[in-house]
VOTI-826262 format. One line per 4 residues: their letters; for each residue x, z, y of C-alpha. Coordinates in steps of 0.001 Angstrom, whole numbers, padded with zeros to 6 digits. Layout:
a = X,Z,Y ~ ...
// end
This chain:
xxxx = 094741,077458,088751 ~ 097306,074959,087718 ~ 101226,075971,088062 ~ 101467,073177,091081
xxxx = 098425,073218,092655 ~ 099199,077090,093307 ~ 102834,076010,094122 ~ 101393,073563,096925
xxxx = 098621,075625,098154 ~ 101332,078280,098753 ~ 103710,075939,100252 ~ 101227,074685,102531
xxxx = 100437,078324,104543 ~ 103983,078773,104618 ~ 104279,075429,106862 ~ 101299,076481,108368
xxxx = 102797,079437,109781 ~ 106326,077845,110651 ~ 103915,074903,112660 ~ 102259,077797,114300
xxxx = 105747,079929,115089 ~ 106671,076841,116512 ~ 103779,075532,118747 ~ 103289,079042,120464
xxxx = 107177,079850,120836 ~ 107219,082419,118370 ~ 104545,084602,120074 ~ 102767,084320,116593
xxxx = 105728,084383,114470 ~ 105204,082722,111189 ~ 105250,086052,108966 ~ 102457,087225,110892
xxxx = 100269,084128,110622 ~ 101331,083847,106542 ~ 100659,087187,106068 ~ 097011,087136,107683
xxxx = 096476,083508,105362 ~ 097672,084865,102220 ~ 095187,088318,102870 ~ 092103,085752,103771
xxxx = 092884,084031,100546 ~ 093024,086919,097952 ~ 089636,087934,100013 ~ 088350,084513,098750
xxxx = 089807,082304,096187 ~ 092798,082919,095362 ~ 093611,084084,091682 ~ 095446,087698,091942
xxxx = 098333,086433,090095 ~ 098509,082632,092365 ~ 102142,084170,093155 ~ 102885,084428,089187
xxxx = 101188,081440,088593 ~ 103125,079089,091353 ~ 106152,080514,089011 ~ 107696,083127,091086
xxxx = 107843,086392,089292 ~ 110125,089197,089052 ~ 113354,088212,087647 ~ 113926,084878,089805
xxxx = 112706,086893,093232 ~ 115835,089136,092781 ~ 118002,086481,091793 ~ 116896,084672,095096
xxxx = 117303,088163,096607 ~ 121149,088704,095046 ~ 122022,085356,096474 ~ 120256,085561,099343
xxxx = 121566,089164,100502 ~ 125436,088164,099504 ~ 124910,084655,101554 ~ 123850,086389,105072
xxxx = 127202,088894,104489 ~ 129084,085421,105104 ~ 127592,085205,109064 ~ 129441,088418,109506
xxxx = 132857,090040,109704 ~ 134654,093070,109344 ~ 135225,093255,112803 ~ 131361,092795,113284
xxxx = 130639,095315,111083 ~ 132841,097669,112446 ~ 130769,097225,115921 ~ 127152,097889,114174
xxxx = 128115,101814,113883 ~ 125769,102117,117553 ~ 122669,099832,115407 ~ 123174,102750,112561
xxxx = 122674,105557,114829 ~ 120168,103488,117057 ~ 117943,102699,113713 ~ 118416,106471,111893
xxxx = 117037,107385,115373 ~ 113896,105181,115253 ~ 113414,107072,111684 ~ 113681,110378,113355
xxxx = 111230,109446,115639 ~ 108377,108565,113254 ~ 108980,111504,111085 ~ 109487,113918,113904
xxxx = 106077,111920,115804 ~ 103889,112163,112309 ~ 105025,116008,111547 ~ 103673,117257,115055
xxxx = 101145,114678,116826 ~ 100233,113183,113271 ~ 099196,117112,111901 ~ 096747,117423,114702
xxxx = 094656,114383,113373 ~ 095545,114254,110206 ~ 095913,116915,107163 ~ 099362,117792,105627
xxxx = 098971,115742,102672 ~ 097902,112468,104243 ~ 100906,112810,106462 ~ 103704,113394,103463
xxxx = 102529,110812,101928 ~ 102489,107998,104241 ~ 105392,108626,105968 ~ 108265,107623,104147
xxxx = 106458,104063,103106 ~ 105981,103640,106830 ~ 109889,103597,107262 ~ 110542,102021,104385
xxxx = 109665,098839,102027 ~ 108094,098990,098263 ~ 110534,101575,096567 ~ 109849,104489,099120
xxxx = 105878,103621,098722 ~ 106200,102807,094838 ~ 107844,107010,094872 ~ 105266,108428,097246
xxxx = 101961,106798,095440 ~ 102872,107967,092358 ~ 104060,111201,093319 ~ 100373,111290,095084
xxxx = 098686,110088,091298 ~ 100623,113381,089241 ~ 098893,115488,092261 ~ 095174,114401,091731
xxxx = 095286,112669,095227 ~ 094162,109284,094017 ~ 092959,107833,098226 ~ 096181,108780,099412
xxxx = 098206,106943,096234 ~ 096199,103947,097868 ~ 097447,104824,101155 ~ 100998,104669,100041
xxxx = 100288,101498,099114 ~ 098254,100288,101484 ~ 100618,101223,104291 ~ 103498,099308,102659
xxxx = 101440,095630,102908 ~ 100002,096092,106222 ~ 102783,097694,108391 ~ 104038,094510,108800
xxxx = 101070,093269,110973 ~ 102564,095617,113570 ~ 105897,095065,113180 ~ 106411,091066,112934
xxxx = 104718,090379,116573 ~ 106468,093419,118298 ~ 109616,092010,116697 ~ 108881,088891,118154
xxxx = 108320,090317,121632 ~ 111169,092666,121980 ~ 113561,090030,120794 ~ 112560,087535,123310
xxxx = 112648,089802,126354 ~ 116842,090496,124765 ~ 117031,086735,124181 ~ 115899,085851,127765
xxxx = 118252,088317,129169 ~ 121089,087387,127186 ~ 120373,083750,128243 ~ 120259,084510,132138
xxxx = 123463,086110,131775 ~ 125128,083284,129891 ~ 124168,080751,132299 ~ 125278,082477,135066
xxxx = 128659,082796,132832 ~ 128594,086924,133119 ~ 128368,086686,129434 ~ 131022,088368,127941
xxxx = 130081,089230,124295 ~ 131742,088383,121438 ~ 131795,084613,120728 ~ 130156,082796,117155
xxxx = 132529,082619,115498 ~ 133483,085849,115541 ~ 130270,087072,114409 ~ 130106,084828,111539
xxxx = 128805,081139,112740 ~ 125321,079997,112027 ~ 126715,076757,110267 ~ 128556,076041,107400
xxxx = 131821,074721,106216 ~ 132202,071250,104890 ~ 135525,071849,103294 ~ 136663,074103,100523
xxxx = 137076,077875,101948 ~ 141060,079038,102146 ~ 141789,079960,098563 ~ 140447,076493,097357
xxxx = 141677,074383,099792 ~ 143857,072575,097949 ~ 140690,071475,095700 ~ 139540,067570,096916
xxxx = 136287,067863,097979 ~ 134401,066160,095312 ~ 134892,069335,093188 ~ 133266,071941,095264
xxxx = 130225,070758,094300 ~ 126679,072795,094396 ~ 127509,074188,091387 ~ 130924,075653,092020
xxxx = 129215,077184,095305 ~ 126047,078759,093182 ~ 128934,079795,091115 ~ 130853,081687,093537
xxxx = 128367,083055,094986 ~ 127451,084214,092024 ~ 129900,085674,091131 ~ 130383,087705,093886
xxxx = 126702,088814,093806 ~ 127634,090042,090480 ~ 130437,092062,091790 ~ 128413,093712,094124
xxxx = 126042,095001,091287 ~ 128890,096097,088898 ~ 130418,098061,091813 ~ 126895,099961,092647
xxxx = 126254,100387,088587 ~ 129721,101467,088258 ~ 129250,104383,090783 ~ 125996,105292,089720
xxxx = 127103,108468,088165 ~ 128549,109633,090927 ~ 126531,108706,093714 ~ 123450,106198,094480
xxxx = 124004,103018,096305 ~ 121626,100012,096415 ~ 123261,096629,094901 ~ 121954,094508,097893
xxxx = 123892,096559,100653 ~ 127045,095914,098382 ~ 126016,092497,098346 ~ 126017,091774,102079
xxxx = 129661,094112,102182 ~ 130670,091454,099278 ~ 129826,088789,100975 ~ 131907,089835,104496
xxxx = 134553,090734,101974 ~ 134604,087582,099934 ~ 134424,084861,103395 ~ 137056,087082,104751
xxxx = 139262,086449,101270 ~ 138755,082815,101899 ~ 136673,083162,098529 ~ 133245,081888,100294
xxxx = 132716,079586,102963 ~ 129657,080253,105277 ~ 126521,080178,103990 ~ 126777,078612,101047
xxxx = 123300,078743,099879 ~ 122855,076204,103090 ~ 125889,074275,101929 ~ 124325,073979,098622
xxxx = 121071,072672,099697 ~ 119318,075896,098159 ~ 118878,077925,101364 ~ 114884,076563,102137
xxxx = 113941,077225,098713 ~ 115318,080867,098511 ~ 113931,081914,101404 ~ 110796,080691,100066
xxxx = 110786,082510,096589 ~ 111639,085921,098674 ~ 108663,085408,101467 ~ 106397,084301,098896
xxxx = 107042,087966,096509 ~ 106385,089688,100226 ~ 103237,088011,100104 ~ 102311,088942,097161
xxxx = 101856,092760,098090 ~ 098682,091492,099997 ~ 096593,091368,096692 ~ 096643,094990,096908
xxxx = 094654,095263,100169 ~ 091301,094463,099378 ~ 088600,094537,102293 ~ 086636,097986,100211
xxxx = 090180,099591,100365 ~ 091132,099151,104018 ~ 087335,100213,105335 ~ 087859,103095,103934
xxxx = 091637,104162,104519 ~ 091457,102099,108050 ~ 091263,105335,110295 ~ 094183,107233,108424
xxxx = 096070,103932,108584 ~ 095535,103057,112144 ~ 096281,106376,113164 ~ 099938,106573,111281
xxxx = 101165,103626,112544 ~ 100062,103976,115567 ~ 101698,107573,115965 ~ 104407,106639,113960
xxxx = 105240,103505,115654 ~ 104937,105147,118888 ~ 107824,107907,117840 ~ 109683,105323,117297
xxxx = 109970,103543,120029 ~ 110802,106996,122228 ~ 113237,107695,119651 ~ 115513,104484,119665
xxxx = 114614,103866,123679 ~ 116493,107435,124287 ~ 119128,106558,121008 ~ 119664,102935,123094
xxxx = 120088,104056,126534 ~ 122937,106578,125639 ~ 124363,103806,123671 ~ 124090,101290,125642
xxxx = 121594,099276,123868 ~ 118310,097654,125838 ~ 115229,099515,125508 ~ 113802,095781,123898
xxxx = 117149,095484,121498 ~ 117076,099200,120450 ~ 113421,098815,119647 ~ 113710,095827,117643
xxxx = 116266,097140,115208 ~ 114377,100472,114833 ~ 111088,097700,114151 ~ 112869,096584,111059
xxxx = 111807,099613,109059 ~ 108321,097644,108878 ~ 109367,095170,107025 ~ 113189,094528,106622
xxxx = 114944,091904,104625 ~ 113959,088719,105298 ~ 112021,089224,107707 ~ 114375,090404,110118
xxxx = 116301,087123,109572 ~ 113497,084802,109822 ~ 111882,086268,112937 ~ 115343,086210,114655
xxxx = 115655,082759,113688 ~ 112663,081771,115109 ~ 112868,083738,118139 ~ 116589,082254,118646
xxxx = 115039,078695,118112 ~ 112462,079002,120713 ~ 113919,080367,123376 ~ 116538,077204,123641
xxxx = 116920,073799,122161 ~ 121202,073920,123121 ~ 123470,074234,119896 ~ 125514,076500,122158
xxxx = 123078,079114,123691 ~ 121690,080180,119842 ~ 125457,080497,119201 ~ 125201,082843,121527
xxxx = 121545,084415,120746 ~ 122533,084731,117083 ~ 126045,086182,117513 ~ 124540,088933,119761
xxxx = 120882,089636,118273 ~ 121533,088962,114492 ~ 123984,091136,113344 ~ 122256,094144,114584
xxxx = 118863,093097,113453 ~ 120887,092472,109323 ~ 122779,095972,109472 ~ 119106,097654,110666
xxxx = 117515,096206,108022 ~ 119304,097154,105401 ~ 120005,100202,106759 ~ 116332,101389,107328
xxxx = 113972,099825,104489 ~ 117260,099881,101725 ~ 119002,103500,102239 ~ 117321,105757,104254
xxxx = 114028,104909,102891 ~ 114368,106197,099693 ~ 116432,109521,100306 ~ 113687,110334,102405
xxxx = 110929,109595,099852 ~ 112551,111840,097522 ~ 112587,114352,100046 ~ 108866,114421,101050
xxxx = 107581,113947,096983 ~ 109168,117689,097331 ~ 106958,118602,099970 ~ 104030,117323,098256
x = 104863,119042,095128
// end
């Protein structure tokens, strides 16, 4: 398949699933419908490798994810951060709940094995399940390294619409409340805006205009990015931390400094485009699925999620009522374990967009529903994930 005829095909179920998104208000959000397009099409004619081909491949899907990751730490601030401790507890909670769910219900349906092995994937994105199916390979387990897999690139069929869902009940509430001006959170701007600057941020604002060009911005940004992944290289030795958290904490750092303006990547005309390269690599996972595999693993599969899932939701509905978090919002950040970064932004995004056309309500949506939604991403599918993967490859051992 030629370079741009695999660039357009992809290009077109992406719009596709934004058109869809968009005519049924997010019910169907656009992940959902993409992911169920791109699956159909490696079941028929798409080339394994149309991702690769299109020109997306490894090292330009983490640049997009460096830049990406340090951009959304400009929509937030310290002070922002500093409120997200209840989201941290809220999401380790959801965690709990699907390991403490799949070590009791799970082990009356399903052996020991199957159960350590699909667990931490389930709460986690393609790291936890890269550790778990090959830990399952060295043991001579070679269904349940599919598993690993398998759960990884289909967990997201549950988690995208329930997303969805949960985040419009919060947005509708949040709404009501802000018409009826009992609305008292914290405003946009204090959360980090959802536009961008046209000027020069503080520490070049004596630069005319004409010289923060695109380039200066990619540059800073950048930069910045880069410091992020010194830092976590530098403290390697000592202790493990992933590059893209100390990206977003860069990027709150660096728009605090006056060093970046917000989003960049959107002042830079780049924004679309990254977005793209990152959903697109997502994607990709689906050529792993294929119809043989999931009619066999289907009742193993259905049954974690569905137990897991269900853990969950008791978990982060007790975590959320003793913090003071909706049963809907409390669910939602615990959801992001199925999926994470980007997802978590885009559905948001989408969810924010359909619930009101007024610049000033998805202020309002975004301040409150985005932060949380960033910080449980990140915290979920980044961090906890993989501790806990190199727990259970123990209990497999």
């Amino acid at each position: 398949m030629p370079q741009l005829l695999a660039f357009s095909v992809i290009a077109l179920i992406l719009f596709v699933g934004d058109a869809v998104s968009t005519r049924t208000k997010s019910w169907l959000p656009s992940v959902f419908v993409c992911a169920i397009l791109f699956l159909l099409g490696y079941w028929t004619f798409f080339p394994q490798d149309i991702v690769a081909l299109a020109g997306f491949q490894t090292p330009i899907v983490f640049l997009a994810m460096y830049l990406l990751i340090t951009n959304m730490g400009t929509l937030l601030s310290f002070a922002e951060l500093s409120r997200q401790w209840r989201t941290v507890i809220v999401s380790l909670a959801g965690i709990g709940g699907i390991v403490a769910a799949l070590m009791t219900v799970g082990l009356l349906v399903l052996d020991f094995q199957t159960v350590v092995v699909a667990t931490p994937p389930l709460v986690g994105g393609v790291v936890a399940s890269l550790i778990m199916s090959q830990a399952a390979t060295e043991a001579g387990l070679a269904s349940l390294s599919v598993l690993a897999i398998l759960i990884y690139v289909m967990q997201g069929f549950v988690g995208y619409p329930l997303t969805a869902v949960m985040l419009k009940r919060e947005g509708r509430r949040v709404l009501a409340l802000h018409r009826a001006g009992d609305w008292s959170h914290h405003g946009p701007a204090e959360a980090g805006g959802h536009g961008e600057d046209a000027a020069p941020p503080r520490l070049f604002a004596a630069m005319p205009p004409a010289y923060n060009s695109y380039y200066f911005k990619f540059l800073r940004l950048g930069l910045v990015a880069l410091l992020a992944w010194g830092t976590a290289q530098l403290v390697k030795p000592v202790f493990d931390i992933s590059p893209f958290v100390l990206c977003l904490v860069f990027g709150v750092i660096a728009t605090s400094a006056g060093f970046l303006e917000r989003q960049p990547l959107r002042a830079a005309n780049a924004f679309g485009f990254t977005i793209l390269i990152l959903m697109v690599f997502i994607f990709d996972g689906l050529k792993q699925a294929t119809p043989q595999m999931l009619a066999q693993l289907a009742w193993p599969l259905v049954l974690i999620i569905g137990i897991g899932v269900t853990g969950m939701y008791a978990a982060s509905w007790i975590a959320g009522r003793l913090l003071g978090f909706t049963p809907a919002m409390a669910f939602a950040c615990a959801l992001t374990a199925l999926y994470g970064f980007p997802a978590d932004y885009i559905i948001t995004n989408e969810v924010v967009n359909a619930l009101s056309d007024d610049k000033d309500e998805r202020e309002v949506l975004i301040a409150h529903m985005l932060p949380p939604m960033l910080v449980a991403g990140f915290i979920t599918v980044t961090m906890v994930s993989v501790v806990l993967a190199g727990v259970f490859v123990g209990l497999l051992a």
